[in-house]
N, C-alpha and C positions, 0 to 999 in steps of 0.2 A: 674451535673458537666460534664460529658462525651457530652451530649448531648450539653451543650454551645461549646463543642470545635469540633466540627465536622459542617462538610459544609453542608447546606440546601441542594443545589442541587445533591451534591454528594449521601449524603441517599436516595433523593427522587429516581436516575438515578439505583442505585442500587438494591434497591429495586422492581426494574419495575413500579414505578407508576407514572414516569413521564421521558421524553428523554430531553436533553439541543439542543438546536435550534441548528442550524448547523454552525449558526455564530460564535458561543462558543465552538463548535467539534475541538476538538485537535484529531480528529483519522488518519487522515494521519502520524499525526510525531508519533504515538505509532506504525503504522503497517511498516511505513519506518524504523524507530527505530527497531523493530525488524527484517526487513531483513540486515539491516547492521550491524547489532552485531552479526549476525548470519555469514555472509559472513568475516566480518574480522575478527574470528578468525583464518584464514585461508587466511592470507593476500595472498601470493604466486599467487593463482589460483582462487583468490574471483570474479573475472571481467568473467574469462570463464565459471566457476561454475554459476555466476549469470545470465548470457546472457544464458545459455543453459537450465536453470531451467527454466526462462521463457518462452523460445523455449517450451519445455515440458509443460508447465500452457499450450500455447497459444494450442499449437496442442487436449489437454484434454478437454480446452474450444472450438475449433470449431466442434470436435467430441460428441459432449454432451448439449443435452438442454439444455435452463437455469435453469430451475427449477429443472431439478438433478446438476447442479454442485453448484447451491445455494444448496443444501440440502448438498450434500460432504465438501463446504467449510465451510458453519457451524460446523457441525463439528472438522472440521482442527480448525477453529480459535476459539472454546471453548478448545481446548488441548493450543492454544498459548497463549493466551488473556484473560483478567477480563472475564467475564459473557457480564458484563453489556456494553462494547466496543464490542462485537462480536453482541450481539441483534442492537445495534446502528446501527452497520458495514451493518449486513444483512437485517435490517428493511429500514433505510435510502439509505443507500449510494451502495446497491450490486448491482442495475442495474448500475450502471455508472461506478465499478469500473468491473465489469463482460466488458463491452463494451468497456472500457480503454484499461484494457491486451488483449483483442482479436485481437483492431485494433491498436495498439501503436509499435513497432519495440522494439524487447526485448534488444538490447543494449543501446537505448533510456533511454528504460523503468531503467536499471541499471544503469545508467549515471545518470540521474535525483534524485534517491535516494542517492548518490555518494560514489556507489561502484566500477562503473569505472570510471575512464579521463573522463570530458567531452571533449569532443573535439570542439573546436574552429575556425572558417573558418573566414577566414578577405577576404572581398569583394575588390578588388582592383577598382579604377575607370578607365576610359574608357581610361583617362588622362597616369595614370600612366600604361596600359597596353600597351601602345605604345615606352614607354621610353624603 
């Protein structure tokens, strides 16, 4: 009975004996998800807080091999995260997301999650710069 109602893949990902392809990885929207629930509880100061937390990731990460801050953010993201989204995180996706924050601009990096404004630039044309 229990077992008709529970997801194939989900046992299997759990369990460790099999990962979902990456076409099917929702882990962006679980680790975005949780820097925005984390930041807006704290609406006031969530954009400086975020911009500056990242500032301090980026500075951590270019002072530190990869293979120690993969070892540190395992860690961190088994106290945040299922099990089974942190193995994912660090087996698939840690070089790319390791090379993301390093080189990405940390209010970027906030904006895109949308904990800051994004901010918006409209191109004027050459036309309209003359009027």
């Amino acid at each position: 009975m229990l077992a008709s109602r529970m997801d194939p893949t989900m046992v299997c990902t759990v369990s460790g004996m099999c990962f979902p392809s990456k076409k099917n990885m929702e882990l962006e929207k679980h680790i975005f998800k949780y820097v925005r629930d984390y930041f807006l509880k704290n609406k006031d100061s969530q954009c400086a807080e975020c911009t500056q937390m990242m500032t301090d990731v980026q500075a951590f990460l270019q002072s530190t091999p990869e293979d120690e801050a993969k070892t540190y953010m395992e860690k961190f993201c088994h106290e945040k995260l299922p099990s089974y989204l942190c193995n994912i995180a660090m087996n698939e996706y840690f070089h790319e997301i390791y090379t993301y924050i390093k080189t990405t601009d940390a209010a970027k990096m906030c904006s895109s999650v949308g904990v800051c404004p994004q901010k918006c630039e409209v191109q004027l044309s050459q036309k309209l710069r003359m009027i």
